[in-house]
Structure formats: structure tokens, C-alpha cells
C-alpha positions, 0 to 999 in steps of 0.5 A: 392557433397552433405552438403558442407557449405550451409548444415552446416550452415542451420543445425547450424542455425536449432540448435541455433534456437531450442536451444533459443526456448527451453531456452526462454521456460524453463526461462518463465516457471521459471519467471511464477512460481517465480511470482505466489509463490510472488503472493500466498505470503499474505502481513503481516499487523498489521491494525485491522479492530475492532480498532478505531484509532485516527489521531495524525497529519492532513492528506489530503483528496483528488482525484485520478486520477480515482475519487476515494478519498484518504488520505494520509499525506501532505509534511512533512509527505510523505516519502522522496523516495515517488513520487511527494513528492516535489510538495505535498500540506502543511497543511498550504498551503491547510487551506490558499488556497484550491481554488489553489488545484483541486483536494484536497478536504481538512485537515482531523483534528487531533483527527479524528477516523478512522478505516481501513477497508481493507489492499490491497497488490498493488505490482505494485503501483509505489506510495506505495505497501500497500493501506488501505482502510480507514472509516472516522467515525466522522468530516466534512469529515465522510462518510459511503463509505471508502476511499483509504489511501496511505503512512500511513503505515511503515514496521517492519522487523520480523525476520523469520526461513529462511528470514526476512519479513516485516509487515506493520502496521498503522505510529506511528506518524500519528495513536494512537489506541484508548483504547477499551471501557470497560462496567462497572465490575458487583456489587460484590454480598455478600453471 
């Protein structure tokens, strides 16, 4: 006799097999184009590299874990679903004892200006999504070579056609645009 149960069970064998092939198949296929279409997605931000803005608030400046230096706002200031909030340095805490913080550098004062130089979309930051790339233009702490800031941006929703989409633009409470410098309006010259 030919088939029987063995036959049976290696053809439905064959079939599931083929089957998950093809719908793993057809479900990557599927993540891979949802992932590329959020990716090609740019990030809508107000941060104008040509303004000059003022801290409104001490931030701190410090490390990352890769060396590179950070601002980003002391305790209080953090947002309350950010990680590691509850062992962030105070300013307070920082102006009395640095010594007791490595890799805190120090307080960039109140009524610093910076400028952001570039937004950077981390969609995979388990710290913030959206980094800014920060020149300190004046104080101890000025340099020529940005630094990275994290937590200085808040989302406004923007209503769209289809959808509402956040637009990132620098925290209110921390950042006040400064007036553009305007020259002087020329003489009237009489006729």
C-alpha cells in the first residue's frame, strides 16, 4: 500500500512549512517598507540655526558615555518620564560640590547665547528622540565645536490633512529667541 499515515503526515508537514515560509516572508517584506517610509519621514522642527537664543534657566554640561559633552537641564527641569531622572544632578547640588559628580563639567548660567546648529532625529534613543547640536557662543564654557543637547525640545501637535504630527521646537522655559539686530534706517534725504 502506498501513502498511508507517514505519507500524510510528511505532505502536511511539507505544507506548514511552506506556508510559514511564505507568510514570514510576506510579514518581513511588509516591517521593511513600514520602517523605510518612517525613516524617509523628515522630523518637523522649529530650531533655526540663524537665531541666537538665550538660556532662560542654567543647564548642565557634562559627558556622555562616548566622551562627547552634553547639555541638557538639571532635575527639576528633566522631563518626568525621562530616564535616570531621579538621580540627575540639581544646580544646586552641582555649584556646591562638582568634586562629587565626574563627569559633570559645570552650570552653563542663565543668559548664555547659543545657537542650534543641527537637529539629529535618534528615533532609537531610549533618552530623547530629538538631539540638538548646540554652540555655546559666550561664557566659560564657549567653544567653537558644538555640543550635543538632550531634553531641550518640547512637541507641538500640528494638525495635518490625514493625521496630527508633532514639530519639535526649542522648551519655552529654558530658551528665549533673541531680537534680530537691526542696522540703523538710512537719513531721509530731502528733494
Amino acid at each position: 500500500m502506498i501513502g498511508g499515515p507517514w505519507l500524510g503526515a510528511a505532505l502536511f508537514l511539507v505544507i506548514a512549512v511552506g506556508l510559514g515560509w511564505g507568510l514570514t516572508k510576506l510579514f518581513r517584506s511588509q516591517l521593511s517598507a513600514a520602517t523605510q517610509s518612517l525613516n524617509e519621514a523628515e522630523l518637523d522642527h522649529g530650531f533655526d540655526p540663524d537665531a541666537v537664543y538665550t538660556l532662560k534657566r542654567p543647564l548642565i554640561l557634562g559627558y556622555l558615555s562616548d566622551g562627547r559633552k552634553a547639555l541638557f537641564p538639571a532635575r527639576e527641569d528633566l522631563p518626568a518620564n525621562a530616564p535616570g531622572r531621579r538621580s540627575a544632578a540639581r544646580i544646586a547640588e552641582l555649584r556646591e560640590s562638582i568634586d562629587n559628580f565626574p563627569d559633570l563639567i559645570g552650570v552653563v548660567d542663565e543668559q548664555t547665547p547659543v545657537r542650534f546648529v543641527e537637529v539629529i532625529d535618534d528615533r532609537d534613543n531610549p533618552q530623547t528622540r530629538v538631539l540638538v547640536m548646540v554652540r555655546l557662543l559666550d561664557g566659560p564654557y564657549a567653544q567653537r565645536t558644538p555640543v550635543v543637547g538632550m531634553h531641550l525640545e518640547s512637541a507641538d501637535t500640528v494638525e495635518g490633512e490625514t493625521e496630527a504630527t508633532a514639530r519639535y521646537v526649542p522648551r519655552s522655559d529654558l530658551f528665549q529667541a533673541r531680537a534680530p539686530v537691526q542696522s540703523p534706517a538710512p537719513p531721509a534725504q530731502e528733494q
